[in-house]
N, C-alpha and C positions, 0 to 999 in steps of 0.2 A: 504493500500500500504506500510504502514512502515513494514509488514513482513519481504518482500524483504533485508530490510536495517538491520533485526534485526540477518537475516540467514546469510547475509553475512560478517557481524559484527562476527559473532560465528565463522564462516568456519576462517577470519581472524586469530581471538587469538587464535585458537587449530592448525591451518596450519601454523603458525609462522614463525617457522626454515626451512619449506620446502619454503614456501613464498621467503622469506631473500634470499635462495638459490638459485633459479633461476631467481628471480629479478636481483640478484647481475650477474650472469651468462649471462644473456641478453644481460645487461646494457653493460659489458666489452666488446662481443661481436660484439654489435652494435655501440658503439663508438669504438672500436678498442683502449681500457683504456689498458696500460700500468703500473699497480700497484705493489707494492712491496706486500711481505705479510702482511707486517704490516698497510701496505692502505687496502690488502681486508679484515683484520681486524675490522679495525675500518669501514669500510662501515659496514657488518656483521651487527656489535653494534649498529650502527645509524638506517639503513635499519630497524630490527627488531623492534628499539622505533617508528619512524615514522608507521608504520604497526600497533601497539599497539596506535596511536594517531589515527590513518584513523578509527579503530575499534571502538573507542569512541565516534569521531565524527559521523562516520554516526547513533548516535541513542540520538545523543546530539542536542541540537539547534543551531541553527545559532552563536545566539551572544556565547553559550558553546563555540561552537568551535573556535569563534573569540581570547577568551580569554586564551585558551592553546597555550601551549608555542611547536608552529611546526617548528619553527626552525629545520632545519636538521642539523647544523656545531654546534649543541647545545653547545659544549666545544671549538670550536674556532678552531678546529684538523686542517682541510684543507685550513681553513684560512691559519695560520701560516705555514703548510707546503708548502705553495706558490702555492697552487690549484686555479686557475682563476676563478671568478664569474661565468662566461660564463660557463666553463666547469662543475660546481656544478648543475648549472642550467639544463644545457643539460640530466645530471644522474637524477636527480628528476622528469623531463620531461620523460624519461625512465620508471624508475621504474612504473607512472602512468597508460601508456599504457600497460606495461608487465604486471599488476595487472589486469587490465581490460581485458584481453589475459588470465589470468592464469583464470579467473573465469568463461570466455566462456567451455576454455578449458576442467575445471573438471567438467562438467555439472550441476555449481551451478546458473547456469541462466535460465538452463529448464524448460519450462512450467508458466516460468514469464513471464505477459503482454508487450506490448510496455509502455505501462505507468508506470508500474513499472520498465524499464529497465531505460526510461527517467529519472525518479524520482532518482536513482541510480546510474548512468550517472554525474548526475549534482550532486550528491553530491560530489561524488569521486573527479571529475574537481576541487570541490570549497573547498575541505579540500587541495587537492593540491597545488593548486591554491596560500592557504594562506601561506602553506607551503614556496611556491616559493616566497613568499610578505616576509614573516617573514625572511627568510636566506638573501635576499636579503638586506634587513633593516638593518639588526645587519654585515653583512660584512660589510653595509659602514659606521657604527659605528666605527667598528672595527679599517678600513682603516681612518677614521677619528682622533679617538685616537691615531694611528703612527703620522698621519702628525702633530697632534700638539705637540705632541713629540720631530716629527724632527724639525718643527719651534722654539720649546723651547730651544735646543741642538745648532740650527744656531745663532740663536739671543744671545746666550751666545758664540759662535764664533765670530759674526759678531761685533761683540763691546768691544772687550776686553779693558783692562786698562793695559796700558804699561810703568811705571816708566822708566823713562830714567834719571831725576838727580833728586837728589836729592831736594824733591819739587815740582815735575815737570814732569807729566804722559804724557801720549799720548793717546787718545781715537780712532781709526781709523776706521771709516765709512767704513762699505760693505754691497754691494748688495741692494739688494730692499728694502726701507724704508717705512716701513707699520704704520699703527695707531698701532696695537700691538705691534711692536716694538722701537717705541716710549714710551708707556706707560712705559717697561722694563727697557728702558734706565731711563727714571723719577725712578721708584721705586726702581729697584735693582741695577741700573751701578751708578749711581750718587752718593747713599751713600756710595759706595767703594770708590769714590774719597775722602770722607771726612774720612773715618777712614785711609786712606793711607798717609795721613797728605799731599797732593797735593795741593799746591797754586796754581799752572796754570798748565790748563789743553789743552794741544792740541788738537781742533778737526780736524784732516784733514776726507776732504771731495773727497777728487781722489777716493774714491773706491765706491762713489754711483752710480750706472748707471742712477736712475732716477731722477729728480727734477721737482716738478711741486710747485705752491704755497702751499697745504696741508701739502707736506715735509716742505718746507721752513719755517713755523710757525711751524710746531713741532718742527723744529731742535734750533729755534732761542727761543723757548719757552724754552728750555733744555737748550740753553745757557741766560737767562734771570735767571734762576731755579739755576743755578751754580754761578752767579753773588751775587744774594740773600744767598748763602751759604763763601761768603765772598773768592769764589775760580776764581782764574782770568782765563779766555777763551780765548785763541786762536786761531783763524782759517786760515790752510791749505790747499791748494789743492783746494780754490773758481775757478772755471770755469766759461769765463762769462756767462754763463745763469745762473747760480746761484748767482751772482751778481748781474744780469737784475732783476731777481727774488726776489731778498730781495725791490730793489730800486721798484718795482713797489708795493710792499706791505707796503712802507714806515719807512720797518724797517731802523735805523739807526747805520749803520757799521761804522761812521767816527771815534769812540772813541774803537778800536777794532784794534788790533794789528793782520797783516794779514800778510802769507808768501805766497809764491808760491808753496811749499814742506816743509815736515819734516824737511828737511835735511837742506835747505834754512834758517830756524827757528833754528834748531841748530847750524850752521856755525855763522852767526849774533848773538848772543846771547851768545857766548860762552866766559867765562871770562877766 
């Protein structure tokens, strides 16, 4: 029965470029794709390698073909051009049926058994198949690597260090206060305070939305952390639940110099 798989392996790699061609033809077609030239380009390019991996697979083993690389977005193209999962998917989904269409078509399934159609069937589906595993995988890799990207880019927003006198920075709390952003602040914010030569450091807290007790020991941990570096801590912008919050974890605020705002802290303070 692997005949079957070895003939239509051959008709693949010599039919290539006409394969490519009306794959590609279908596909726009039937989803009604709206590409630029330079998309049906690069489909063209990809379409052809994927066809040149179907051809391998079907005469390769199982774990062979597990371990080729079927990715379709192989270079990241429609990733980055903002092509949605879905709609990647959708064209791959395409292509497999057109393929299996094109080989009815040219009478290379002639005079083959049901068994051997099945046998050929299920291969086709399952090199697809991993196809669609594989692209899938590595977009949300991809999509993965943006976000911590953008988390690393926020977290260095979210926390800047703001010299206001001499002496004397302002650290200002925003948005969502995470274990990893905690760590940052320990590693990377904190020693900016020491080379800035900052003896007190403001934390206001108005710009956190969340406080639960996990925030509250990291934050007090930070300022525990800045204490031990010989830099004095002030906090800002305490809300009472952030205050309920410390007292219920028996941290103790009472040697801690506390304002209601920034502004509050430098009106008072001002010689």
């Amino acid at each position: 029965m692997d005949i079957i798989l070895h003939k239509v392996a051959e008709f693949i790699r010599e039919e290539n470029k006409s394969l490519t061609k009306n794959l590609l033809m279908q596909a726009t077609e039937e989803l009604q794709l709206d590409l630029t030239d330079e998309q049906l380009a690069k489909h063209c390019e990809l379409i052809g390698r994927l066809l040149d991996k179907v051809a391998l697979g079907l005469i390769s083993t199982r774990q062979e073909t597990l371990d080729m690389e079927m990715d379709y977005d192989i270079d990241h193209y429609f990733y980055y051009d903002g092509t949605l999962l879905k709609n990647t998917v959708e064209i791959i989904s395409t292509f497999r049926l057109s393929l299996l269409h094109e080989l009815q078509e040219r009478g290379i399934l002639e005079n083959s058994s049901a068994a051997e159609l099945s046998k050929l069937y299920h291969h086709v589906i399952y090199i697809f198949d991993d196809a669609l595993r594989k692209t899938t995988t590595n977009f949300n890799l991809e999509n993965q690597k943006l976000l911590d990207s953008n988390e690393q880019e926020i977290m260095e927003l979210a926390a800047p260090i703001v010299p206001i006198r001499r002496g004397v920075g302002v650290m200002p709390l925003i948005g969502e206060f995470t274990d990893s952003r905690a760590a940052y602040l320990s590693t990377e914010v904190i020693p900016k305070v020491v080379d800035l030569d900052i003896e007190q450091l403001v934390i206001d807290f108005s710009g956190i939305h969340h406080f639960d007790t996990n925030v509250a020991q990291q934050i007090f941990q930070i300022r525990d952390l800045l204490q031990l570096l010989g830099i004095k801590p002030i906090l800002t912008g305490i809300r009472p639940v952030i205050a309920h919050t410390a007292v219920s974890l028996g941290i103790n605020m009472s040697d801690m110099q506390t304002y209601g705002t920034v502004k509050e802290f430098l009106e008072l303070t001002e010689h």
